[in-house]
DSSP file (Angstrom, degrees, kcal/mol; ACC not computed):
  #  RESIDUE AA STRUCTURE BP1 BP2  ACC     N-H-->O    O-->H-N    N-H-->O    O-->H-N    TCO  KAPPA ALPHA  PHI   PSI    X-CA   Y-CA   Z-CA
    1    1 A X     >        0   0    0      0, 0.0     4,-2.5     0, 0.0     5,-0.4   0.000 360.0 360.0 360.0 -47.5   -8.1  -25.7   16.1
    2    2 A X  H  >  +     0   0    0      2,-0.2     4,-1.4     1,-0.2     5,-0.2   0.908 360.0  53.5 -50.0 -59.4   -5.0  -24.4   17.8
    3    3 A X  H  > S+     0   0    0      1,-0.3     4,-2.1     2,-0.3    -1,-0.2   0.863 108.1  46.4 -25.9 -70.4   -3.0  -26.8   15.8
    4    4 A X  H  > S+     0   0    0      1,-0.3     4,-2.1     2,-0.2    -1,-0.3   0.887 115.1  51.4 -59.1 -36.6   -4.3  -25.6   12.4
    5    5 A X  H  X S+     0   0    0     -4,-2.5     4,-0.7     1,-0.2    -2,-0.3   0.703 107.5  46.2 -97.7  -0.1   -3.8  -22.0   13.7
    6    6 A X  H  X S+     0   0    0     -4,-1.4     4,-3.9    -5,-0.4    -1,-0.2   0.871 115.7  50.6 -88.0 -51.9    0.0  -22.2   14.9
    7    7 A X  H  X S+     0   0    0     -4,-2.1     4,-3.4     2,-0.2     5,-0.2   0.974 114.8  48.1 -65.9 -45.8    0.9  -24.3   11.1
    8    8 A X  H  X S+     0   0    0     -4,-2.1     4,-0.7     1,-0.2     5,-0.4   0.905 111.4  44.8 -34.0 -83.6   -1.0  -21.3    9.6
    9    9 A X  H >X S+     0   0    0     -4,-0.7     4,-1.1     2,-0.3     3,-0.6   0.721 107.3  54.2 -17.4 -72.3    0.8  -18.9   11.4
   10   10 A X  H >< S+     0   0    0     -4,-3.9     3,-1.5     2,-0.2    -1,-0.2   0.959 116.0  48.3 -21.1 -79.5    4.4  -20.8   10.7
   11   11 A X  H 3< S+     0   0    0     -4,-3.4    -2,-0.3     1,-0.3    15,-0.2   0.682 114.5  40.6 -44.8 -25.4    3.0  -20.3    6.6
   12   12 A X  H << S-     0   0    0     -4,-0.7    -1,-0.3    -3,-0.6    -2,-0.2   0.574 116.5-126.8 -95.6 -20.4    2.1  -16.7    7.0
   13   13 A X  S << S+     0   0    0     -3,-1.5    -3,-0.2    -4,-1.1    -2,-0.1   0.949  82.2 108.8  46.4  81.7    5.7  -16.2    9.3
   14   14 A X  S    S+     0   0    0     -5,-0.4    -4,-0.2    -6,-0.0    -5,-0.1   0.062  72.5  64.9-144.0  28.6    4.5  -14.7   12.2
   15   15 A X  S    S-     0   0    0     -6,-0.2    -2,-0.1    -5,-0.2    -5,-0.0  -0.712  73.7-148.6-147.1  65.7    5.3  -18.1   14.1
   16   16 A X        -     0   0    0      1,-0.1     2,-0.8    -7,-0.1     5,-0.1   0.138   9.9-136.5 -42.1 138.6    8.6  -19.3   14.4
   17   17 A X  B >   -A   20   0A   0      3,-0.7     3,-1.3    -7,-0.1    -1,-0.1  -0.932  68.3 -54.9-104.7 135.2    9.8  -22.6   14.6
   18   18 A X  T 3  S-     0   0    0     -2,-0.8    -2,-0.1     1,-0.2     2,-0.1  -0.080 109.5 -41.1  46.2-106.5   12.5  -23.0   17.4
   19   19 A X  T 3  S+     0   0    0     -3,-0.0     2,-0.5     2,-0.0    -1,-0.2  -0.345  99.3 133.8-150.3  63.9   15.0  -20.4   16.6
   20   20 A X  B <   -A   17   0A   0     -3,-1.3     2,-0.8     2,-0.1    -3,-0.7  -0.981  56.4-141.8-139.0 128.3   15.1  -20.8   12.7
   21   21 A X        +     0   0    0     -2,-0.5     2,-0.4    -5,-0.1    -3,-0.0  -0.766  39.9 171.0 -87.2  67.8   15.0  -17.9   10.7
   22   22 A X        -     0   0    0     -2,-0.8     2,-0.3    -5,-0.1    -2,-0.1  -0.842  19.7-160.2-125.3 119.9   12.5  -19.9    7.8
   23   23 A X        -     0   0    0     -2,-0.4     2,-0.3     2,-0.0   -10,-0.1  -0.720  16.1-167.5 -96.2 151.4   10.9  -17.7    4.9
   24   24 A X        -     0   0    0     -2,-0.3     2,-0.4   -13,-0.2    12,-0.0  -0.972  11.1-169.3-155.8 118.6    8.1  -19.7    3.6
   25   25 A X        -     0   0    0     -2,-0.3     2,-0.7    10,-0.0   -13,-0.1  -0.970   3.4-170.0-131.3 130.0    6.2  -19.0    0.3
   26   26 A X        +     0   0    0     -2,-0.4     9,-2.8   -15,-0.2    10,-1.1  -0.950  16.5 153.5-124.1 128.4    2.9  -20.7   -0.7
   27   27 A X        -     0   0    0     -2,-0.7     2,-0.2     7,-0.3     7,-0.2  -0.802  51.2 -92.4-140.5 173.2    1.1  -20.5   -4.3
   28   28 A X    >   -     0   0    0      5,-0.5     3,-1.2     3,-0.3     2,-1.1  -0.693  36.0-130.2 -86.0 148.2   -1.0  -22.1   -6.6
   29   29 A X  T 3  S+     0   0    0      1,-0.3     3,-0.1    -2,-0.2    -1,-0.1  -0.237 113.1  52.1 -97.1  41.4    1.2  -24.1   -9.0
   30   30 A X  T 3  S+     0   0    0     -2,-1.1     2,-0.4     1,-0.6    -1,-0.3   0.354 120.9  37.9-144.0 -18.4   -0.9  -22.2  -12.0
   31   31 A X    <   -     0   0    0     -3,-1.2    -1,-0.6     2,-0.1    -3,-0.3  -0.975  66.6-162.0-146.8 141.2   -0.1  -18.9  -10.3
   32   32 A X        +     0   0    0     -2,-0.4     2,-0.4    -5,-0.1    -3,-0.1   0.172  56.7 114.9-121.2  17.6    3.2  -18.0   -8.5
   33   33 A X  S    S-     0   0    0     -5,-0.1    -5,-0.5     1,-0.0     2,-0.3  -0.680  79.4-102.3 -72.7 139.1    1.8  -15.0   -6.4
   34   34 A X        -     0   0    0     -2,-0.4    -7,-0.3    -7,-0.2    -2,-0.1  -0.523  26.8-169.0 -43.0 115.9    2.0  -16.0   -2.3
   35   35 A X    >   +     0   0    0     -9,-2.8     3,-0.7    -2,-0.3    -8,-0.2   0.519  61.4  96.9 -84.1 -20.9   -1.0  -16.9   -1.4
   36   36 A X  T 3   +     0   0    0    -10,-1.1   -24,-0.2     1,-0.2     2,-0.1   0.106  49.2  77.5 -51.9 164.4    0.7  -16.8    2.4
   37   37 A X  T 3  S+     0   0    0    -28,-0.1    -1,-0.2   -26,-0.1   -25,-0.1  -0.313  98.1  25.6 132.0 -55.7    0.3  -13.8    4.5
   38   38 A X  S <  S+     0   0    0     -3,-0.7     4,-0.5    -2,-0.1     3,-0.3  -0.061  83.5 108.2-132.2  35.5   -3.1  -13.4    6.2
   39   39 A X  S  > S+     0   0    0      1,-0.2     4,-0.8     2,-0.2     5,-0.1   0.849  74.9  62.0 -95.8 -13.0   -4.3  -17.4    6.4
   40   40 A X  H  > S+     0   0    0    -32,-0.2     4,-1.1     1,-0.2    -1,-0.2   0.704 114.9  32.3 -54.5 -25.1   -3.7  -17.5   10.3
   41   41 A X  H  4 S+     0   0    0     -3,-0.3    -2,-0.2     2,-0.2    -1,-0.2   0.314 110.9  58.8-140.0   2.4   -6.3  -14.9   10.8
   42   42 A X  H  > S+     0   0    0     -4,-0.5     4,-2.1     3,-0.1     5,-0.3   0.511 113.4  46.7 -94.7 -36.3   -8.8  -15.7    7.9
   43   43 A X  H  X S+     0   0    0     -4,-0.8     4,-2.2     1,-0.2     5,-0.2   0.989 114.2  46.2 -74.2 -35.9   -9.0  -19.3    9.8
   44   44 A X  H  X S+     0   0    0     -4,-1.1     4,-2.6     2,-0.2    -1,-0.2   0.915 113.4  47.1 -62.8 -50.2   -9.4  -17.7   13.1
   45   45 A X  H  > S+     0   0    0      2,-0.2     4,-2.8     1,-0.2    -1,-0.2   0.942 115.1  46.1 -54.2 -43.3  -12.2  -15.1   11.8
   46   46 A X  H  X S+     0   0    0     -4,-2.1     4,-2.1     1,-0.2     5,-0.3   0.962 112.7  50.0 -75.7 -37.4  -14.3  -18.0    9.9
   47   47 A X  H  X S+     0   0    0     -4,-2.2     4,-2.4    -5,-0.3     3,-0.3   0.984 112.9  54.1 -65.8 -43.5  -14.1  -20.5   13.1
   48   48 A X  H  < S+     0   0    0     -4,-2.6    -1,-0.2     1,-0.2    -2,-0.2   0.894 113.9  32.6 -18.6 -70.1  -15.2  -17.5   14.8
   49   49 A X  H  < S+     0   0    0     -4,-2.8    -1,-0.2     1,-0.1    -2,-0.2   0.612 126.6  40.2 -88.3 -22.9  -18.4  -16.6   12.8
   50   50 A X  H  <        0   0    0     -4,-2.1    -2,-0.2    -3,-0.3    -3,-0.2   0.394 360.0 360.0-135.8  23.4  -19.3  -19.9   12.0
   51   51 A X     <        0   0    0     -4,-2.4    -1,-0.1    -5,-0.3    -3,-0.1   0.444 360.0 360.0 -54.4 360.0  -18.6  -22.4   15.7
């Protein structure tokens, strides 16, 4: 679980790797909005509510 929630983290950039300044944008390839942002803390809430 920790694992999945630090690479989240990375994608959403509030998780640095090493000392690299790395903007990161993730979409759906039919839709070019960021899907990025809040997916650290959507995984964290659902392992929450349903462990």
């Amino acid at each position: 679980m920790d694992a999945v929630s630090n690479i989240l983290g990375v994608l959403d950039g509030v998780v640095s790797i090493g000392e690299e300044d790395i903007d990161i944008k993730v979409s759906i390839s039919d839709n070019n909005k960021p899907i990025n942002g809040d997916l650290q803390d959507l995984f964290l809430e659902y392992d929450e509510e349903y462990r």
